[in-house]
C-alpha positions as CSV (number, residue, x, y, z in Angstrom):
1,X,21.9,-87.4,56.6
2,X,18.2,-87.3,55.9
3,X,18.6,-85.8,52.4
4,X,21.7,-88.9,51.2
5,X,18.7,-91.7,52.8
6,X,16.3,-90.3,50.2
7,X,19.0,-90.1,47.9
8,X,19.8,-93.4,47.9
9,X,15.7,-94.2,47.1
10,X,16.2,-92.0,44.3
11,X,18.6,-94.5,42.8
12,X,16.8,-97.5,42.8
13,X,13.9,-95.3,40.5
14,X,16.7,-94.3,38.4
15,X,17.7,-97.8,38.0
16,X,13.9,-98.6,37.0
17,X,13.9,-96.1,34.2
18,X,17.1,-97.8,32.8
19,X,19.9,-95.7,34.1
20,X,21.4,-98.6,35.8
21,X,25.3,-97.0,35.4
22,X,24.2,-93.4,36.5
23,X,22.4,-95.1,39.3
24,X,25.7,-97.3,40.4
25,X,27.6,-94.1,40.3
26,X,24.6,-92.0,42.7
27,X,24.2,-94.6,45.5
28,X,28.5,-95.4,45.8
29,X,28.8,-91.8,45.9
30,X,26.1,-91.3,48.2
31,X,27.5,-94.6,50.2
32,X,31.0,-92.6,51.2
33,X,29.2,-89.7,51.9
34,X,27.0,-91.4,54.6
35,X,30.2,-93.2,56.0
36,X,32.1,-90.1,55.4
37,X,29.7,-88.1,58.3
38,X,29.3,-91.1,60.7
39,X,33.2,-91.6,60.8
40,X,33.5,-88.0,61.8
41,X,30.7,-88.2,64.0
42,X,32.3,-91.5,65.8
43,X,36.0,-89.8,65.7
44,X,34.8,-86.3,67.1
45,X,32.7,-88.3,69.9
46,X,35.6,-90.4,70.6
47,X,38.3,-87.5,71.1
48,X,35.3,-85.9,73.5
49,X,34.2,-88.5,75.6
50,X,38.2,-89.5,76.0
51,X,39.0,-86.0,77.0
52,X,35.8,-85.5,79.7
53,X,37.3,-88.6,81.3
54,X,40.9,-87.6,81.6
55,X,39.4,-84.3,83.2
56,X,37.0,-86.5,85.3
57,X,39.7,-88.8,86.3
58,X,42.3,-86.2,87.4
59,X,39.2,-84.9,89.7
60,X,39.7,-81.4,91.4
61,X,43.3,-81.6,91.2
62,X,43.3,-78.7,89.4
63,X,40.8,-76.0,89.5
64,X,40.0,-74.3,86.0
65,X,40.7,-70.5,86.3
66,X,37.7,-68.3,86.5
67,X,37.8,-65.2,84.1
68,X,36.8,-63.0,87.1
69,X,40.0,-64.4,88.9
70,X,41.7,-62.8,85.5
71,X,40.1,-59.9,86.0
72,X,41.3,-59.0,89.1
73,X,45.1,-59.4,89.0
74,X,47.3,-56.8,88.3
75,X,50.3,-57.1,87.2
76,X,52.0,-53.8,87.6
């Protein structure tokens, strides 16, 4: 995220040196890409935070099974 900030500066010198097309092209590109990552961000926080609230909400209705509670059945 760092790297597309500076990116973005670099544009603006581009446009400076008379590359005002290519530098158009660089910061929209580097534009989506920025929104690209914080939409995912957003949307995978979203889905998380939802889900640790349905689990938090049903309360201990139902205990998660242990792997050492796995272990220990047998089933022959």
């Amino acid at each position: 995220m760092y790297i597309a900030v500076i990116d973005l500066q670099l544009s603006y010198l581009l446009a400076f040196l008379g590359r005002e097309q290519i530098a158009e092209e660089l910061s929209r590109t580097i534009v989506m890409e920025i929104i690209g990552v914080m939409l995912g961000y957003f949307g995978k926080s979203y889905f998380e935070t939802r889900e640790q609230e349905k689990v938090r909400l049903r309360g201990d209705k139902v205990a998660p099974v242990q792997p050492v509670e796995m272990e220990e059945t047998d089933y022959e």
